[in-house]
C-alpha positions, 0 to 999 in steps of 0.5 A, spaced: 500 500 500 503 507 498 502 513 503 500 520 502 503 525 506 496 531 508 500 538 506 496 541 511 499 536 517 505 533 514 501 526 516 503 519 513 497 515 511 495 510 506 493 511 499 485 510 499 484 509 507 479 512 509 480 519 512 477 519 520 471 516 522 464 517 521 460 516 527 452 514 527 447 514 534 443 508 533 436 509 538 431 503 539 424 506 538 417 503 537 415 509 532 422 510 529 419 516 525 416 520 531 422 519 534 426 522 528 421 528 527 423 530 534 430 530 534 431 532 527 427 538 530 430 539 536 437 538 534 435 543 527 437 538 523 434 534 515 431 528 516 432 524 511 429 522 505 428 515 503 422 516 498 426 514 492 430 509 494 424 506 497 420 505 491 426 502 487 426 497 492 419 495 491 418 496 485 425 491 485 421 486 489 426 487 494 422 491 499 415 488 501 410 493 500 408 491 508 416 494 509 414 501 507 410 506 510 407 513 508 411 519 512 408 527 511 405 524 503 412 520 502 414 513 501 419 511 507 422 504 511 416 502 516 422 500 521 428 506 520 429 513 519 434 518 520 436 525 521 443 528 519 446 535 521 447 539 515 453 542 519 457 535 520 454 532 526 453 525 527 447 522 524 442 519 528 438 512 526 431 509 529 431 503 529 424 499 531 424 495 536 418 491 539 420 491 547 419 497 551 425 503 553 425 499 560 432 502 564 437 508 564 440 509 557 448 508 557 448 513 553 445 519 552 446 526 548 448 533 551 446 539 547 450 545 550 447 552 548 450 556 554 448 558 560 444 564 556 440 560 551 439 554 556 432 555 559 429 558 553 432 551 549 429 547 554 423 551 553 422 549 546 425 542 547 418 541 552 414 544 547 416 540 542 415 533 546 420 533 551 419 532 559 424 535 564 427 531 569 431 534 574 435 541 572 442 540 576 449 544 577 453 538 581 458 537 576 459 544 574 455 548 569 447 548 570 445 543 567 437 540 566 435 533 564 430 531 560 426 526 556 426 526 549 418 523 546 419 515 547 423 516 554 431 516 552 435 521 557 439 527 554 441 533 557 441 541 556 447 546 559 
């Protein structure tokens, strides 16, 4: 394998290697749509549209019409959807599942606005589906825990 060497870093690395990571959230949700529609706009981000490649698979036979649903008058995965920042964030996939959110996530999401914009985010975050928790300062800067629609922690600082 030959080494390029980045101009900007003057680092070595393999030609045709993929350069860093992405990085994919995965949330497991009974309504992965409802759940994407409110983190696409809590996070201001694009859902995605599979409207196209969904009905290439069916008209491929590849997806049965019983895999698709209808998503605000477009075609979409029954059990997946997905939103992405347009700014470079990580992706965040739903997955359906069929058991019940039954403990605290391992992982959650901190959305850092500042001390500023913090009440007036955690207001929106409510209106749009969200239930506060607990707000804190313990571990440093005010922070208030909440759910997002289907139970999944996140945080707002």
């Amino acid at each position: 394998m030959s080494q390029a060497v980045d101009q900007t870093t003057g680092t070595a690395s393999a030609t045709g290697a993929a350069v860093g990571t992405r990085v994919q959230v995965v949330f497991d949700a009974a309504d992965p749509h409802r759940l994407a529609a409110f983190w696409a706009q809590a996070l201001r981000c694009e859902r995605e549209d599979h409207h196209d490649v969904v009905e290439h698979l069916v008209r491929s036979g590849r997806l049965p019409a019983e895999g698709v649903v209808e998503v605000a008058g477009r075609k979409a995965f029954r059990d997946v959807a997905a939103c992405r920042s347009t700014t470079g964030g990580p992706r965040l996939f739903f997955q359906r599942v069929p058991e019940p959110k039954t403990a605290k996530n391992r992982v959650h999401l901190d959305l850092q606005v500042g001390e500023q914009r913090r009440e007036a985010e955690v207001e929106r975050l409510v209106a749009l589906g969200a239930s506060v928790l607990w707000t804190t300062s313990d571990r440093g800067p005010v922070t208030t825990t909440l759910r997002d629609p289907e139970g999944n922690e996140f945080c707002v600082s």
